[in-house]
N, C-alpha and C positions, 0 to 999 in steps of 0.2 A: 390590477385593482386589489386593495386590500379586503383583507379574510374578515368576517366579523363571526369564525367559528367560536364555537363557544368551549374549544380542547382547552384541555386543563395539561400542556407538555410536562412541566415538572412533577408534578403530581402524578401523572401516567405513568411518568418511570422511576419514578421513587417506587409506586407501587410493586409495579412489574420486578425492578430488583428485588425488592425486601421480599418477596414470594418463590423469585426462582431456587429452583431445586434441580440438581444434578439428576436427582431417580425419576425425573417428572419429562426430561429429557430427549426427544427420540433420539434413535438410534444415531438415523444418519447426521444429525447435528453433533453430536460427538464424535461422531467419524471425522467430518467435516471442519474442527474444532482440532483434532488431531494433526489432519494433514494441515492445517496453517501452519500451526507451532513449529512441524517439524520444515515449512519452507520457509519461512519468516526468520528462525534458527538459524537454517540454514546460509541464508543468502546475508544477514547480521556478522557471522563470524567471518564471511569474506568480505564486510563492508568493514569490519573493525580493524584493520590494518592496511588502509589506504583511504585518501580523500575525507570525505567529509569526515569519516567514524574516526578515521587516527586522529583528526585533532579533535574532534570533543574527546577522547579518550583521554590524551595530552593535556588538554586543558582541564579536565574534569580531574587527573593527578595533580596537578601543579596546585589545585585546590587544596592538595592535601588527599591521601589516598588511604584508603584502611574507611573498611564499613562492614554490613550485612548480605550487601548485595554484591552479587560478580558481575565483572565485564564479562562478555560474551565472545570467547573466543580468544582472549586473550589474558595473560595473568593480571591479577591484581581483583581491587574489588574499592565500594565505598557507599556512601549512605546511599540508601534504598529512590529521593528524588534526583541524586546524581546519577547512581547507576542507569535509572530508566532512560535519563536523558541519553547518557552517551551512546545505550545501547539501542537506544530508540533511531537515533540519529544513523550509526552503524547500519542498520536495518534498513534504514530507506539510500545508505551511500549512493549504492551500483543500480539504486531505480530498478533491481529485479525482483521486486518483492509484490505479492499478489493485489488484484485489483477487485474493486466490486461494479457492478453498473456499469464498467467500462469508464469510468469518472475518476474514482478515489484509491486508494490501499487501504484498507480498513485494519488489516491483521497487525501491522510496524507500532502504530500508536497502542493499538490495546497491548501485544505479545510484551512487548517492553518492561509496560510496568507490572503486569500481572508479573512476570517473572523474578525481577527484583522483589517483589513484596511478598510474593508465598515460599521463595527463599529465603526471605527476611524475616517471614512469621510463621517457618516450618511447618508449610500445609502441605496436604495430599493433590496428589491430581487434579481427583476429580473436580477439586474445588475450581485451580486454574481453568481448567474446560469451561465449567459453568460461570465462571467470570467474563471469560474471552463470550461464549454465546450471548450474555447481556450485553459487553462493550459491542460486540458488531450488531444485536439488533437497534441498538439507538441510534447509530450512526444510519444504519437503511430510514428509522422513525422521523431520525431530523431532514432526511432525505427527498422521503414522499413530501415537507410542504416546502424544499426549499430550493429542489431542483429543475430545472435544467439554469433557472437567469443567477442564481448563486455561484455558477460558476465560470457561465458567460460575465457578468461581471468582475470577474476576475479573482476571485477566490479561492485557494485551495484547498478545496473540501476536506483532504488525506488532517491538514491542520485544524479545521475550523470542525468539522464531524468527528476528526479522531480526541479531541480533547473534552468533550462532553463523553464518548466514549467511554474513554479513560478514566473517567469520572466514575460511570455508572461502574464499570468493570473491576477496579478498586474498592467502590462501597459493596461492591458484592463480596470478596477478601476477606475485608475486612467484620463480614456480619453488621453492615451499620441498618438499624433499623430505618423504618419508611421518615420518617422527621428526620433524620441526619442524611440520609439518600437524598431530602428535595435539599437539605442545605449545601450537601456537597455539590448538587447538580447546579442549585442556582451560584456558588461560589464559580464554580467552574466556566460559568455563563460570561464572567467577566476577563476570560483570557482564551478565547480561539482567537488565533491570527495565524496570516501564512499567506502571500500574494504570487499568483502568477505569475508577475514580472519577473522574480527571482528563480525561475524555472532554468534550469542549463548551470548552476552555477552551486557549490554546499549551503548556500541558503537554505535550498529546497529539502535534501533532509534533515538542515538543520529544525525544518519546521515539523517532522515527524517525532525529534527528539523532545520536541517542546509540547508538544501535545501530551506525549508521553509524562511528563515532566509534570506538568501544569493538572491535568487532573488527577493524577496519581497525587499531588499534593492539595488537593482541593477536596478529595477523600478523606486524608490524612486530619485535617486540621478540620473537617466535619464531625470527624472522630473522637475530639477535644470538645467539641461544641461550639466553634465558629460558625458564627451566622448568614447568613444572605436573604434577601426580598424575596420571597414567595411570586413569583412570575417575570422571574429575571431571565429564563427562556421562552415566556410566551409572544408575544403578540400584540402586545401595552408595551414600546419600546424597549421589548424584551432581544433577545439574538433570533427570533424567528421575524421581528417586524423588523430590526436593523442591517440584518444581514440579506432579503431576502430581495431586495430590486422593490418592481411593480407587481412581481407575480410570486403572490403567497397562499399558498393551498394547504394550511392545515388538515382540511378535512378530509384530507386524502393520506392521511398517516394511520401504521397499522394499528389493526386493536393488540398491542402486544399481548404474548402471552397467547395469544389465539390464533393468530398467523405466523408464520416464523420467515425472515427474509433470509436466512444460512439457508434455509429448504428451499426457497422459490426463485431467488437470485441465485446464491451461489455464490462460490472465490473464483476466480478467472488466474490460475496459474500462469506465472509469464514465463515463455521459452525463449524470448531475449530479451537481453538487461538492457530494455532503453524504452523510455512513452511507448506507452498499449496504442497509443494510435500509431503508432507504426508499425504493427508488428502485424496486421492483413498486408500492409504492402508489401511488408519481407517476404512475406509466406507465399503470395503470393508469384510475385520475381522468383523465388527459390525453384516454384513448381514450373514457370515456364524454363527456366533457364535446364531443368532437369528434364523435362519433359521435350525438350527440344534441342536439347547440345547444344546449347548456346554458352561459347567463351567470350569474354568480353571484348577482345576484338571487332567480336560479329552485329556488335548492341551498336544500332547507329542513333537510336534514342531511346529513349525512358517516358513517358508519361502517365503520371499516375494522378488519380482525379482522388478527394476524400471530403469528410463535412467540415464546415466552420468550426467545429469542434478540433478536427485534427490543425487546421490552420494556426487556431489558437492559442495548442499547446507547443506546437511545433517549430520554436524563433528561428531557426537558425538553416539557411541553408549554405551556407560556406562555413563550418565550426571550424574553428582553430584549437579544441580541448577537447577530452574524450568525454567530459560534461554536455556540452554542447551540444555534441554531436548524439549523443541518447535522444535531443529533440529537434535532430536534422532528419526530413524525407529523403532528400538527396542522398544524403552520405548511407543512410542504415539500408536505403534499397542500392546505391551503387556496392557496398557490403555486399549484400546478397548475390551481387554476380559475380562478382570476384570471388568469394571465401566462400568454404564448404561450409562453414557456421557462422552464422554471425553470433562471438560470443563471449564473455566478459573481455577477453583479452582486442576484441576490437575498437574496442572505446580505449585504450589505453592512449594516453597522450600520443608517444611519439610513434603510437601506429595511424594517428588520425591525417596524418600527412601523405599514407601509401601513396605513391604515385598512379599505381593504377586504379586504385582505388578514387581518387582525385578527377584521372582520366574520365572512367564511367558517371563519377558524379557531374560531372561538366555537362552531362549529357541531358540529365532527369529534369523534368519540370514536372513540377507539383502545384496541382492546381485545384481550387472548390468546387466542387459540384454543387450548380447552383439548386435544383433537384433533392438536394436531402436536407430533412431536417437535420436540427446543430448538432445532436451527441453521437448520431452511428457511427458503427466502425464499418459500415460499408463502402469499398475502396478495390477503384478498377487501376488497371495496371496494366498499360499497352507497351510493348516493345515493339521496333520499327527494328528490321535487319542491312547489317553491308548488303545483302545481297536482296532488297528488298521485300522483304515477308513481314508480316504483321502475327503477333501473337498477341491474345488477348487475354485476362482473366479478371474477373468481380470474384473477391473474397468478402463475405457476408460478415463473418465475424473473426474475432486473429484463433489460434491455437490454444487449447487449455482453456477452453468453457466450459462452464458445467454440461453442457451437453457434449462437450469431447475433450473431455479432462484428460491431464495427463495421470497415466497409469498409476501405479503404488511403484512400478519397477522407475519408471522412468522419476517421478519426485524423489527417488532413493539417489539415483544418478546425479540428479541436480545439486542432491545435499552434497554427495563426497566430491562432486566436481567442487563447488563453492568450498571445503574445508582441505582441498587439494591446493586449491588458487589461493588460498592465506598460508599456509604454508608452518602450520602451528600445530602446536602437539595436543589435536581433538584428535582421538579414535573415532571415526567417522561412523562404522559402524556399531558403536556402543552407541554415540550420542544420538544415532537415529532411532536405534530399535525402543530408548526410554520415552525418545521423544513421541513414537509413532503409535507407544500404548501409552500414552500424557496419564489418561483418566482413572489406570491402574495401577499407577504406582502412588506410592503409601506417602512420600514424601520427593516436593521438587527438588529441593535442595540437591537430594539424588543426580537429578537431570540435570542441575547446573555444575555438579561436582564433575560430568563426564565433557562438560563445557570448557 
């Protein structure tokens, strides 16, 4: 049933931007603000040299190449809404880049273009920090009234939340007062897209580069004084009443600026590169198979039960591409019996054929639980043995939540693993240590220079 609140969304965060300040800050949001950049970074410079990222890369030169902004991770550079795109898109290639709510990436769309543009207009840190904090609380704002049927409907939130994002995270940059922040916002109102369907396939981060893209430009030309309709995000056939199904709850968005969703939700780090809803399954198989010597010989079946939510995102149970197979049960938990990681390199095309691999997935059936509501990552995982035993485990939530975050040591791990896997001349340990104190260094450009 539709809302007849009476939020004023554009105007909320037009507000909330033109007020945010770096010093006004807590701590842990800057902390938290840190480690994005420096995973988001991370996992960009090994999306930028294969799959999705190498060709927007490719095609973003053949545009003609030479600008402000650098690719990430790889030589060259060019205007400030190219670069965000390419590197935006990079960023989401390998699907290892952090999540929020268990739904979306928030960090790919904002990190993107904030990076190109405060390289491009030789800002300090802190300023990127205090942008990226504004692009992800709007993305949680548009959140509270638009989720869970906004995505059952088939929406990908990472495109449609990350380009209003983008928007706000940009007018923050760039200093645009509160009247060019609602322009930009409502500009921005007129380009989130990004469909499920295209899930398994460079579609999908192509839709992170566009987000990137698209409000990063939508800032820009707010900045000039381009106009938009004043509640072209609300609720009057705005992106909150078109986008939103039957169930639109504005009045359940935060008061910004008084709640902070970095603090109360959190980034959910991912420990493998493929859909978060798979990744209690893995965790889980990993712990029986370790906890019980089980080789895969001994696995006479697999059944793993998850919500409508994992069904949803998850097309593919026979993937023939290492695309695919990011949003195969099957395949990423017969992964986990077979391999001591499941890890960038197992999505690799012509490893998605393993035969043994193939073997144990023949085995797995994935199935709803009709018992949970749509979005949990709540997900049981029965193994059946040759020698008849049953092993069982419910994994609640996957690894790397804010309640059991990955370490500072192990996000370090991550970065040089991903700047290993591209195979490019980043000092891994320069580009992390700039990255990891974002807020204190004088100027990004710095941090893109060790890129």
């Amino acid at each position: 049933m539709r809302s007849t609140s009476p939020r004023d969304p554009d105007g909320e965060l037009a507000a909330f931007a033109a007020d945010i300040d770096f010093d006004d800050l807590p701590t842990e949001l800057v902390r938290s603000a840190e480690r994005a950049f420096v995973d988001t970074v991370g996992v960009t410079v090994a999306g930028a040299v294969e799959g999705a990222g190498a060709v927007a890369i490719e095609t973003t030169r053949a545009g003609g190449e030479g600008g402000p902004a650098s690719f990430v991770g790889v030589p060259g550079s060019a205007s400030v809404p190219d670069a965000a795109f390419a590197n935006g898109t990079a960023g989401h290639a390998l699907d290892f880049d952090d999540v929020t709510r268990g739904v979306w990436h928030p960090s790919v769309p904002v990190v993107a273009p904030v990076l190109a543009l405060a390289e491009a207009e030789d800002l300090p840190g802190e300023r990127a920090v205090t942008a990226y904090v504004a692009g992800y609380e709007t993305q949680c704002y548009l959140a509270d009234a638009l989720l869970p049927e906004h995505y059952e409907r088939g929406w990908h939130a990472t495109a449609t939340f990350g380009t209003i994002g983008a928007a706000v995270a940009c007018a923050v940059l760039l200093d645009l007062d509160e009247t060019a922040t609602r322009r930009a916002i409502n500009a921005a109102a007129s380009m989130p897209a990004g469909l499920k369907k295209n899930f398994g396939t460079m579609t999908k981060p192509m839709h992170a580069g566009h987000a990137a893209r698209s409000g990063l430009t939508a800032a820009m030309l707010a900045a000039r004084g381009h106009t938009a309709a004043d509640g072209a995000l609300g609720t009057d056939r705005g992106v909150l009443d078109l986008y939103a199904g039957d169930d639109l709850h504005p009045e359940e968005m935060a008061r910004l600026g008084e709640e902070w969703a970095l603090a109360s939700d959190g980034i959910q780090v991912k420990k493998y590169p493929c859909c978060y809803f798979t990744h209690p399954g893995v965790y889980a198989t990993q712990r029986l198979v370790a906890d019980n010597d089980l080789a895969p010989a001994d696995v006479e079946s697999v059944r793993v039960l998850a919500s409508r939510g994992a069904a949803d995102a998850l097309h593919y149970d026979d993937p023939d591409s290492g695309l695919e197979a990011k949003f195969s049960m099957p395949y990423t938990v017969a992964s986990a019996v077979v391999r001591d990681r499941v890890g960038l390199e197992a999505f690799d095309d012509e490893n998605v054929g393993d035969p043994e691999v193939q073997a144990v997935r023949e085995r797995v059936a994935f199935e709803v639980d009709p018992d949970l509501a749509y979005e949990p990552y709540h997900t049981t995982v029965v193994v059946e043995t040759t020698a008849g035993e049953r092993h069982e485990r419910v994994q609640e939530v996957p690894p790397g939540t804010p309640a059991d975050p990955l370490t500072d040591e192990e996000l370090a791990a991550k970065f040089r693993m991903c700047v290993e896997r591209a195979d490019v001349d980043v000092d891994p340990d320069v580009a992390y240590r700039r990255l990891d104190a974002l807020g204190e260094q004088d100027s990004v450009a710095h941090v893109t220079d060790a890129l």
